[in-house]
C-alpha positions in Angstrom: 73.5 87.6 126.0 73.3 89.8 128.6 70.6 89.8 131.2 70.1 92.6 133.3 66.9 95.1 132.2 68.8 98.1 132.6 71.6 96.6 130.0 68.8 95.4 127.8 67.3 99.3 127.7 70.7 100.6 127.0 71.3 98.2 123.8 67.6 99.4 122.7 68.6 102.9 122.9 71.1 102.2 120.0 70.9 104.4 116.8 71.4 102.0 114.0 72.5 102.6 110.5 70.9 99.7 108.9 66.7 100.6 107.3 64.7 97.7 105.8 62.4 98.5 103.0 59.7 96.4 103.4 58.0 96.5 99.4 62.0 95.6 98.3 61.7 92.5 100.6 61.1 88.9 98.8 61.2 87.1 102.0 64.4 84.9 100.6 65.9 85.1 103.9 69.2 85.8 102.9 70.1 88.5 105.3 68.8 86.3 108.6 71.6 83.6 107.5 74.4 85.9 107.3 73.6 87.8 110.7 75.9 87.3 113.5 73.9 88.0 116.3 70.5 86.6 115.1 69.4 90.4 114.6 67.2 89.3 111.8 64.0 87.5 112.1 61.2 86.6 109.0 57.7 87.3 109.7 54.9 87.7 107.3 57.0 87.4 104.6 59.1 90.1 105.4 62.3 90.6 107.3 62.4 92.3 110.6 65.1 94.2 112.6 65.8 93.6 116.7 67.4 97.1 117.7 68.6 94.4 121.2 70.9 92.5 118.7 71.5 94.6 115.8 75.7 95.4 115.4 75.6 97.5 112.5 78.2 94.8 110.7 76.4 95.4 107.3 76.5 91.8 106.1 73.1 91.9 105.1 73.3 94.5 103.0 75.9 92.7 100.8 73.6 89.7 101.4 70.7 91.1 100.1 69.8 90.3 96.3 66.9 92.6 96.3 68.7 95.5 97.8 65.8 95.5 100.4 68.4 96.5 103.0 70.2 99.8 102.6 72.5 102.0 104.7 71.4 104.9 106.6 74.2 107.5 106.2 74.1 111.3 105.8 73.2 113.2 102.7 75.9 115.3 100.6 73.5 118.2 100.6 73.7 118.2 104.7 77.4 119.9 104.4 75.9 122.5 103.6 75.0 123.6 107.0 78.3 124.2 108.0 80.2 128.0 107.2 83.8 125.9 106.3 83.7 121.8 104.9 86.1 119.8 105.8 86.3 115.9 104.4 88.3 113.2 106.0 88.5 110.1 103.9 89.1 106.4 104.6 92.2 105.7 103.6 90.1 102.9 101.9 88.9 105.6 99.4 92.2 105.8 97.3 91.7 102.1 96.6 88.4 102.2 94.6 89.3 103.8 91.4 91.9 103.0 88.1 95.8 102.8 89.2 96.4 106.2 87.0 93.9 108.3 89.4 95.7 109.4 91.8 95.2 110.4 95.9 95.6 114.6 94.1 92.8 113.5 91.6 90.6 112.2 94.5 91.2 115.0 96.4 91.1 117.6 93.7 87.4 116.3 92.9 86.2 115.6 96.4 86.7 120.1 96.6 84.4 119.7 93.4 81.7 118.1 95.2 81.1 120.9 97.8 83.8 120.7 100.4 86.3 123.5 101.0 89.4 121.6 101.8 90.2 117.9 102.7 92.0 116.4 105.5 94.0 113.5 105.4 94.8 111.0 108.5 97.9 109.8 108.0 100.0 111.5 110.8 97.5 110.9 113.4 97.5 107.4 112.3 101.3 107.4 113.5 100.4 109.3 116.9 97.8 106.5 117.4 100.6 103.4 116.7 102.9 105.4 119.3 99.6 106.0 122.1 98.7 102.2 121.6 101.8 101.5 122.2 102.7 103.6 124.9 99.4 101.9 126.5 100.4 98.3 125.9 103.7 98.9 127.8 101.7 100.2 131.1 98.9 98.1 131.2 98.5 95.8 133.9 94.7 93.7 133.3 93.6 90.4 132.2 94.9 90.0 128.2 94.0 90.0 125.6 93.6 93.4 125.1 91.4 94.5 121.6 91.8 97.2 119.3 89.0 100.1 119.3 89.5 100.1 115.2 86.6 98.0 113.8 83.4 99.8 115.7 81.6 96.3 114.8 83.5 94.1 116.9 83.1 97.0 119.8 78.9 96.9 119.6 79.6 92.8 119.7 81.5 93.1 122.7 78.6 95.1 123.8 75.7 92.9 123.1 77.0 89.7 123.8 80.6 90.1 125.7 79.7 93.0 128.3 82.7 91.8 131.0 85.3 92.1 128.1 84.2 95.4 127.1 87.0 97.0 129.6 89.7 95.0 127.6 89.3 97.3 124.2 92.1 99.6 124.1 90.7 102.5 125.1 92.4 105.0 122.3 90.3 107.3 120.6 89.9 106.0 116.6 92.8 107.6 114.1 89.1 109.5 112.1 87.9 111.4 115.5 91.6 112.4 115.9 91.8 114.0 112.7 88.9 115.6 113.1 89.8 117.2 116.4 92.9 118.2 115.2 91.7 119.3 112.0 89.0 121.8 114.1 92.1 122.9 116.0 93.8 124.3 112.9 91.2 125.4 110.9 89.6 126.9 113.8 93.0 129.3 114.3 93.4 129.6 110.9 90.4 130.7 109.9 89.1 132.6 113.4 85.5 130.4 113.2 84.3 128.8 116.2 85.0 125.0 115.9 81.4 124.0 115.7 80.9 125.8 112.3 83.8 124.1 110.7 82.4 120.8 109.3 84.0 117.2 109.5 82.3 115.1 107.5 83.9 111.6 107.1 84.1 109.6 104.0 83.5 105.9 105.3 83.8 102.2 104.1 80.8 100.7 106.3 78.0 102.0 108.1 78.8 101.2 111.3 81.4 103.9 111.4 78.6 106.1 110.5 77.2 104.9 114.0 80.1 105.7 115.8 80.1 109.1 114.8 76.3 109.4 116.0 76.4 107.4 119.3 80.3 106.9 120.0 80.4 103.4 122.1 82.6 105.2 124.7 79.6 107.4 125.6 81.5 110.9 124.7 81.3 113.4 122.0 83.5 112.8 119.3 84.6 115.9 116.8 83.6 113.9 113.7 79.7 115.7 112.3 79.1 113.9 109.3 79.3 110.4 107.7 78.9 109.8 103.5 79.2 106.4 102.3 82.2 106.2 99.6 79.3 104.0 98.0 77.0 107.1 97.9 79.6 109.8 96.4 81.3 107.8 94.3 79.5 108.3 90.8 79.7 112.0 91.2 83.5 111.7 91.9 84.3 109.5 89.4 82.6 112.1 86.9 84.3 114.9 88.3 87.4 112.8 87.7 87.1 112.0 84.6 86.1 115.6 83.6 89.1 117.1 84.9 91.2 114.4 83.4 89.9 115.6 80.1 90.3 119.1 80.3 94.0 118.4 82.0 92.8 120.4 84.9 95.8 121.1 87.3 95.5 118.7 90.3 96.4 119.3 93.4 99.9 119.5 94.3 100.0 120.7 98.4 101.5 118.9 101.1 97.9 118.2 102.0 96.9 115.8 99.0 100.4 113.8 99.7 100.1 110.0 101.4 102.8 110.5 103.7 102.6 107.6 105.9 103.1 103.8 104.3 102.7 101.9 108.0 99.3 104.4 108.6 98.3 103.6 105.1 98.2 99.9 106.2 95.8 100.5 108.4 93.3 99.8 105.7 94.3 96.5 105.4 93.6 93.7 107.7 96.9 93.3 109.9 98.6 96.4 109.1 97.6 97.8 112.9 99.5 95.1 114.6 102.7 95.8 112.1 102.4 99.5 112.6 102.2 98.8 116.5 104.4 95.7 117.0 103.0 93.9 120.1 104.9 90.5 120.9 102.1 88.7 120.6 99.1 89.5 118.6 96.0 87.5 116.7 94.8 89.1 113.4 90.9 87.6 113.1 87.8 89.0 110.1 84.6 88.2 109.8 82.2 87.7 112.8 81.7 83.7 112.7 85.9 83.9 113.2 85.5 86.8 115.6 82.8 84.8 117.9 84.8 81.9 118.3 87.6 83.7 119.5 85.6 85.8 121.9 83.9 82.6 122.8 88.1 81.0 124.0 88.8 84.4 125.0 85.6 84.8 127.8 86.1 80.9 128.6 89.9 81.8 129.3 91.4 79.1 126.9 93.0 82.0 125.3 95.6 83.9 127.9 99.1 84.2 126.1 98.2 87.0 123.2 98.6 90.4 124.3 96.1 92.3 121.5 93.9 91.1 119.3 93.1 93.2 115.7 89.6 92.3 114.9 88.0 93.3 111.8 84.3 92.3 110.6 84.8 92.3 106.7 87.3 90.2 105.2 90.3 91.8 104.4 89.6 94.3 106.9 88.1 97.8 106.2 89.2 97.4 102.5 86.2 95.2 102.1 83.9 97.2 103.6 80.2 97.1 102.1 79.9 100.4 101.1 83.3 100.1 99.2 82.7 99.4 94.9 85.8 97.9 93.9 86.4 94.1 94.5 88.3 93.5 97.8 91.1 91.6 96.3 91.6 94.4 93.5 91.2 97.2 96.3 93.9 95.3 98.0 95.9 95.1 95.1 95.9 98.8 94.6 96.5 99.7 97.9 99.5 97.8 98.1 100.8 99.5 94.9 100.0 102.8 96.1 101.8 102.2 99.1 104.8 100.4 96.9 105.4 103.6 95.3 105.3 106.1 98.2 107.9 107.9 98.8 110.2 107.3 102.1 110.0 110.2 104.5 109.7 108.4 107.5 112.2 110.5 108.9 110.0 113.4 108.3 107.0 111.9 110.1 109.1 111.0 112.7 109.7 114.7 113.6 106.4 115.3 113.1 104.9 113.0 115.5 108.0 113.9 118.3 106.4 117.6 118.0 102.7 116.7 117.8 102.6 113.7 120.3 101.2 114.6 124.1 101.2 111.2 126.7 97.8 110.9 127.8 96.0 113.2 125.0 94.2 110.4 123.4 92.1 108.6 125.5 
């Protein structure tokens, strides 16, 4: 653990996304065995956060069997402060509802629930794959380099690896491209100022919501908002179902097609290191995993992989905790959904060759 005061002020200074609600707690001390960093401690009978350790990984929330741990994320009724409404989904999202709802339904009913239009991030997903790759090629520093994806694993680096910190890719995340692009278009399209168009992310874990709040690289990202898919899923699945039986139209744009299979993949654990192809990569979940390898990594017995993909939930952010489904089902669908997707890759490639600037996503 680090040391120095002015370290220890800066890892105080955190916003965190996880509340404890002290009448829920039982004492049980469920949540202080699952914690990574030893972020939970029992006193008086009742569990107690340290802001110093804390990395947002959410495991005791799952943990929990009183619920006495929930997730601070934003409200659906804060949207509302914005002139246009703009939601960008996990990928994740498609997984968590009956094979014959659709990505259109989802979409369709996420307009239902207050937003004006949705955005997905499949295209900037490919930019990202050819930017991380472009950055692997040049990149001269100690290895193994580690992917920016799982904001987790970045706080962990902060707390309790500081010198490796300046071996995460330093890429900007696939959700704050989206939104900046998104802001871009709508912006010109719509001739409003960027900061009244809304991005309000649809996430799989809390700590995302985190890194929309207090980015770990310091600058202001374009993404506003954070809604657990936990949190709007009832509503959605009502509005789905309501649709269904009235055999309301769905929507049929280019906007509520998939139209990326390797960006897709994302989602699940590994599919970064297939989409990016380095020549020699690790693919490690869940933080007692995770710490070990840091632990070879900072003690230099690991020197020979060039990028690690590090996720916090099993599975990867398909088994988020703010996700419903099972994991392995989620997983399951995802893969069909992805199965079935139609092969334009030819199309994306021209899309990306037009879109993708050297250099504009760092």
């Amino acid at each position: 653990m680090p040391e120095d005061s002015h370290q220890t002020q800066k890892l105080m200074d955190f916003v965190h996304s996880l509340e404890i609600i002290p009448e829920n707690c039982c004492g049980r001390l469920s949540c202080m065995r699952v914690c990574p960093t030893q972020a939970i401690r029992v006193r008086n009978g009742k569990a107690q956060l340290d802001p110093v350790l804390c990395i947002d990984c959410g495991e005791c929330i799952v943990a929990c069997p009183e619920q006495a741990i929930k997730s601070r994320t934003d409200s659906i009724s804060d949207i509302n402060r914005f002139s246009y409404k703009v939601a960008i989904p996990s990928l994740t999202l498609f997984s968590q509802f009956l094979p014959d709802i659709t990505p259109a339904d989802i979409i369709d009913c996420l307009k239902s629930l207050g937003f004006d239009d949705v955005y997905l991030s499949c295209i900037e997903g490919e930019l990202i794959n050819r930017a991380i790759r472009d950055y692997l090629t040049e990149y001269k520093g100690p290895y193994p380099l580690i992917s920016l994806s799982c904001p987790v694993v970045v706080r962990l680096l902060q707390v309790a690896y500081p010198e490796m910190v300046r071996q995460i890719v330093p890429i900007q995340p696939r959700r704050d491209i989206a939104a900046r692009e998104m802001k871009k278009t709508y912006s010109k399209k719509l001739g409003l100022p960027e900061d009244e168009i809304g991005a309000i992310y649809i996430t799989p874990c809390p700590a995302k919501m985190i890194a929309i709040k207090q980015p770990a690289e310091q600058a202001k990202g374009s993404l506003d908002l954070a809604l657990g898919i936990s949190e709007i899923y009832n509503s959605l699945l009502t509005e789905i179902t309501r649709n269904k039986q009235k055999n309301k139209t769905r929507d049929n744009s280019e906007n509520a097609k998939l139209q990326s299979r390797t960006s897709l993949s994302w989602a699940l654990s590994g599919g970064q290191s297939l989409s990016v192809k380095p020549s020699r990569y690790l693919i490690v979940e869940q933080m007692p995993n995770i710490i070990k390898i840091f632990d070879d990594v900072e003690k230099g017995k690991i020197r020979d992989v060039e990028f690690l993909e590090c996720y916090a939930c099993f599975g990867g952010c398909i088994g988020g905790p703010l996700l419903v489904d099972d994991m392995f089902v989620s997983r399951g669908k995802l893969q069909k959904l992805m199965d079935n997707m139609e092969d334009s890759q030819d199309d994306i490639t021209n899309i990306v060759n037009d879109r993708y600037t050297k250099g504009d996503y760092f």
